[in-house]
C-alpha positions in Angstrom: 0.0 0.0 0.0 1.3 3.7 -0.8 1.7 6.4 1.3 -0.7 8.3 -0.2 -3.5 5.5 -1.0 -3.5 4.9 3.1 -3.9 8.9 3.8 -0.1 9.6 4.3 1.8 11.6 1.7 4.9 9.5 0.3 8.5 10.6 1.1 10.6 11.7 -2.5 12.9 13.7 -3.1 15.2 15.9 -0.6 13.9 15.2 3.6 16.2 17.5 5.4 17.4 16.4 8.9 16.1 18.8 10.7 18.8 21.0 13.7 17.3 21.9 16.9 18.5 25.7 17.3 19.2 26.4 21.3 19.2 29.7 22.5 22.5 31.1 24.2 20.9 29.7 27.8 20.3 25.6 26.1 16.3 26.6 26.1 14.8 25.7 22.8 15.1 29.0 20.3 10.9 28.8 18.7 12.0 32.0 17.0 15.1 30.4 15.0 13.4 27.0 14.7 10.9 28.8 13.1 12.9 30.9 10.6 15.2 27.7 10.2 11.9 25.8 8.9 10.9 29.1 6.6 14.5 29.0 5.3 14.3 25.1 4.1 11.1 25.0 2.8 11.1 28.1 1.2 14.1 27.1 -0.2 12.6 23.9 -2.1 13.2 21.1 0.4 10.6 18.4 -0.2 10.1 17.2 3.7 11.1 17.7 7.3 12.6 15.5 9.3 12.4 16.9 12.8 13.6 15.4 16.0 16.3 13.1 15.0 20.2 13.0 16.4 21.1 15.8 14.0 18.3 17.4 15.9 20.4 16.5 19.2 17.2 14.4 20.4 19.9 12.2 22.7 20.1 15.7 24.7 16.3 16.0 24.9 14.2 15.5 27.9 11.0 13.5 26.4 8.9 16.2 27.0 10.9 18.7 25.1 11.1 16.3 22.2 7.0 16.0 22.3 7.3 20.1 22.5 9.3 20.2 19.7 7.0 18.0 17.2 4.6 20.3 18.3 6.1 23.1 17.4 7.4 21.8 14.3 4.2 20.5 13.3 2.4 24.2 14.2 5.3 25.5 11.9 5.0 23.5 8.6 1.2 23.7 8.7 1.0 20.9 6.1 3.2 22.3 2.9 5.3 19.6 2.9 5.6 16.0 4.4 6.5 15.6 8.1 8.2 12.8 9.5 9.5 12.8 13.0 12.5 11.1 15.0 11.4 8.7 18.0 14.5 7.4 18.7 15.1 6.1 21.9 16.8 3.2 24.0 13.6 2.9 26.2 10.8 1.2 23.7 8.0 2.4 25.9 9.5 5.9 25.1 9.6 5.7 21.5 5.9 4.2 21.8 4.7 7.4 23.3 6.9 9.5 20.8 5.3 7.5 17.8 1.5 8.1 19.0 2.4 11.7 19.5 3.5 11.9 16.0 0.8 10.0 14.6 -1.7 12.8 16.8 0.1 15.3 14.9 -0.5 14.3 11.6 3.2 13.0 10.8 3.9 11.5 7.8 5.8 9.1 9.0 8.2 8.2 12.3 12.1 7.5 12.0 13.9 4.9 14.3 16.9 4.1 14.8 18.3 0.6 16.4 18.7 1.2 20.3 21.6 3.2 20.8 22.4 1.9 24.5 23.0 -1.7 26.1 21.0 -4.3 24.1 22.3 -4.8 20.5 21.1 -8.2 19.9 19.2 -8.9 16.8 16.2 -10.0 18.4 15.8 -7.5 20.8 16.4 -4.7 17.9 13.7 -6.3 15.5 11.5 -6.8 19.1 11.9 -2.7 19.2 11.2 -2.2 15.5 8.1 -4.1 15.6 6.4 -2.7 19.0 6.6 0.4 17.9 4.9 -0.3 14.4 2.6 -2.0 15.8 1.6 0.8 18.1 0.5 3.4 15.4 -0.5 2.9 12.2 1.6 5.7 10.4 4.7 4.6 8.0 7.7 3.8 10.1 10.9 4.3 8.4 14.2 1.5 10.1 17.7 3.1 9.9 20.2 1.1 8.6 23.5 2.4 10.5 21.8 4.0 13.4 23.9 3.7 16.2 26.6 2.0 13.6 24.2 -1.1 13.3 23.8 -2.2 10.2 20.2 -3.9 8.6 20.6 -6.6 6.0 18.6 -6.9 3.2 16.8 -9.7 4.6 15.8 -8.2 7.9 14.5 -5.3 6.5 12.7 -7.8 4.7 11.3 -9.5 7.3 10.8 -6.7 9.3 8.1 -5.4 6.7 6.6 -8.5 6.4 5.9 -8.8 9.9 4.6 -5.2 10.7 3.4 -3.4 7.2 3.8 0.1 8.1 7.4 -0.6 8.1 7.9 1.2 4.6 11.1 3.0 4.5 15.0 2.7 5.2 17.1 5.7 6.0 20.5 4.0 4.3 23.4 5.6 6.1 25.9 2.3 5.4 28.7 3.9 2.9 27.4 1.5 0.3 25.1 2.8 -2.5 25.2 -0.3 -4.2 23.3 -1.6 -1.2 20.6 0.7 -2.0 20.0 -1.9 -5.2 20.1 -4.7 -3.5 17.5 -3.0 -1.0 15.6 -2.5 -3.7 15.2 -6.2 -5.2 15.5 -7.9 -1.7 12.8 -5.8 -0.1 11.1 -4.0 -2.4 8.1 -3.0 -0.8 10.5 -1.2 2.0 11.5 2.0 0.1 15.2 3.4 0.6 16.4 7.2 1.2 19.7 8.1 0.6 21.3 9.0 4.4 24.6 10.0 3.7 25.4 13.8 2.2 28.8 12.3 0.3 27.3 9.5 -1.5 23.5 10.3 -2.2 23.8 10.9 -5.8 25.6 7.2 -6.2 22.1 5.7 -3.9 19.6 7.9 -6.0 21.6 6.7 -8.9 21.2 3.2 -7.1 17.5 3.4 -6.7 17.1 5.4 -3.7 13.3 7.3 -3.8 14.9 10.3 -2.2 17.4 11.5 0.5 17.6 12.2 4.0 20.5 14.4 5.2 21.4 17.4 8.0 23.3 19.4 4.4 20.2 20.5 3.5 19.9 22.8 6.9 22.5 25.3 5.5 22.4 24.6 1.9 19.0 23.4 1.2 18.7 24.8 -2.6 22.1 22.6 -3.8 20.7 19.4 -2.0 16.8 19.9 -3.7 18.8 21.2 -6.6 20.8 18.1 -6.7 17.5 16.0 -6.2 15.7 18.2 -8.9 19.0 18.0 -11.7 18.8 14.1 -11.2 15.0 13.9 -11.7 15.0 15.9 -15.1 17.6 13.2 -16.5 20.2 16.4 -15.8 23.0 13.7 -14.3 26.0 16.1 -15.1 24.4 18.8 -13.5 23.7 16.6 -10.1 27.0 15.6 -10.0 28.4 19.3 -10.6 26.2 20.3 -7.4 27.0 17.4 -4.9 31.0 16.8 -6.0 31.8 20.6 -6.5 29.7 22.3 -3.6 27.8 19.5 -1.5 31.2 17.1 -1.0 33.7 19.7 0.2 31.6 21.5 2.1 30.0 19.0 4.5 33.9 17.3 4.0 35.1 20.3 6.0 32.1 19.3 8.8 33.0 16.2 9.6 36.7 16.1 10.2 36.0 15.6 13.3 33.8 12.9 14.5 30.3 14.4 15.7 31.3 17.9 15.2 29.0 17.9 12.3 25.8 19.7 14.0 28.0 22.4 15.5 29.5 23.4 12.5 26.2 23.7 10.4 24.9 25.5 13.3 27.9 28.0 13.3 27.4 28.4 9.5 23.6 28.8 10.1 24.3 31.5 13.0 26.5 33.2 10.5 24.0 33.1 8.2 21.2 34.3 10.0 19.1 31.9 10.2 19.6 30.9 13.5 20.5 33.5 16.4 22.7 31.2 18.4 25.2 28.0 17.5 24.6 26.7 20.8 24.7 23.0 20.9 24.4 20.8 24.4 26.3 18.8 26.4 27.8 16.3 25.0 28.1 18.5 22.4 31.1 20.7 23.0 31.7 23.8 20.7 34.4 24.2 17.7 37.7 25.5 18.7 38.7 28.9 17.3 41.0 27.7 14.9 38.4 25.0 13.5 35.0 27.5 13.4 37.7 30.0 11.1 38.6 26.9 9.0 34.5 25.5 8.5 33.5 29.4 7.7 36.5 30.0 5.9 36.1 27.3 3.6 32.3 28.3 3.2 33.0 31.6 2.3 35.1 30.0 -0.3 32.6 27.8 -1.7 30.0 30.8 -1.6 27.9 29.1 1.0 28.4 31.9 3.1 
């Protein structure tokens, strides 16, 4: 069954991970999370996808990340799909996340393997399953969440035991994968989940992409999505390899330094008042924010 034949618009095309913005104080900015969602949409993204770790939901209290999909929800008002983040290592909490969502009139829910203490196979599908079971809204697995990977054949069996399991986010760096996804489990649709390689999965069969990129740059990654659509492949790959790949290259240098720097480049921007992130989340050193908005300046981001 389709998204939209069951009442809940399909995901295509460019999903943009959404960033929570924090004011100065940690507090959740409504103001900046509000211009940041005018800034993507406005600027051609296809879909939200709000609450997930490039959101920082790990540093969320559960009521803040039900406040958020609120807000989020109030924001977007319907223009484009919504699909929400439930992750969490508690199952009961991502339950209560999911039905939240669904109240909302999300699209879909996104979740990730449990991050914390039980990685066994059984347990993770166990997780999967209760929480599909417990709405009747798309759920979409990630494959790489919390560095788990999915095989084919899970994801597989995954759908065929709960239905609403319809979507992968593929964040393995394999786009080939994304065909074998395809033929394995087709009624399980893939998205793209990695900034660096989503033209190879779209190229592979992916339906569309979900990435944090398309926070600071959202017209090159709907651009890149739009090029490859129109049959334009040369002009995809001129967007992703010579603005897309060395930008977000300079981001991740550093392992999970990622949602600072787009929020610095955001702050620099405009779009967001603040680049405050939360603990864990510790902020760039001098010498590295110069280097990430050097190098933007360069590649006329900023």
């Amino acid at each position: 069954m389709s998204g939209a034949a069951n009442g809940h618009r399909p995901l295509t095309g460019a999903q943009v991970l959404l960033l929570t913005p924090f004011d100065e104080d940690g507090e959740i900015d409504e103001r900046s999370l509000a211009a940041l969602l005018e800034y993507v949409i406005g600027a051609g993204i296809d879909g939200v996808v709000g609450g997930g770790t490039t959101g920082e939901c790990f540093t969320l209290s559960v009521d803040e990340q039900a406040r958020l999909m609120t807000l989020i929800a109030e924001q977007v008002r319907g223009r484009v799909p919504l699909t929400f983040g439930i992750g969490n290592s508690a199952t009961s909490v991502s339950i209560e996340l999911a039905r939240h969502a669904q109240e909302l009139g999300a699209d879909c829910v996104m979740l990730q393997p449990p991050y914390y203490f039980q990685h066994a196979p059984e347990a993770i599908d166990a997780h999967f399953l209760a929480v599909a079971n417990a709405v009747d809204i798309p759920l979409m697995v990630y494959d790489g969440g919390a560095g788990i990977e999915l095989s084919v054949e899970r994801v597989r069996s995954l759908h065929e035991r709960a239905a609403n399991i319809r979507y992968v986010k593929m964040s393995i760096p394999d786009p080939a994968k994304v065909g074998a996804m395809r033929v394995g489990a087709p009624a399980v649709e893939p998205l793209a989940g990695d900034e660096l390689m989503m033209l190879m999965g779209m190229r592979h069969g992916a339906i569309g992409s979900t990435v944090g990129w398309g926070n600071v740059d959202p017209e090159a990654i709907a651009g890149i999505h739009r090029a490859f659509e129109a049959g334009d492949l040369a002009g995809a790959r001129r967007l992703q390899l010579g603005k897309v790949v060395p930008a977000v290259g300079v981001c991740i240098t550093a392992k999970n330094a990622y949602i600072r720097c787009y929020k610095e480049i955001l702050a620099a921007k405009g779009v967001i008042a603040s680049s405050t992130t939360r603990l864990p989340l510790t902020p760039l050193d001098e010498i590295r924010r110069d280097e990430v908005l050097s190098v933007m300046r360069e590649l006329s981001v900023l």
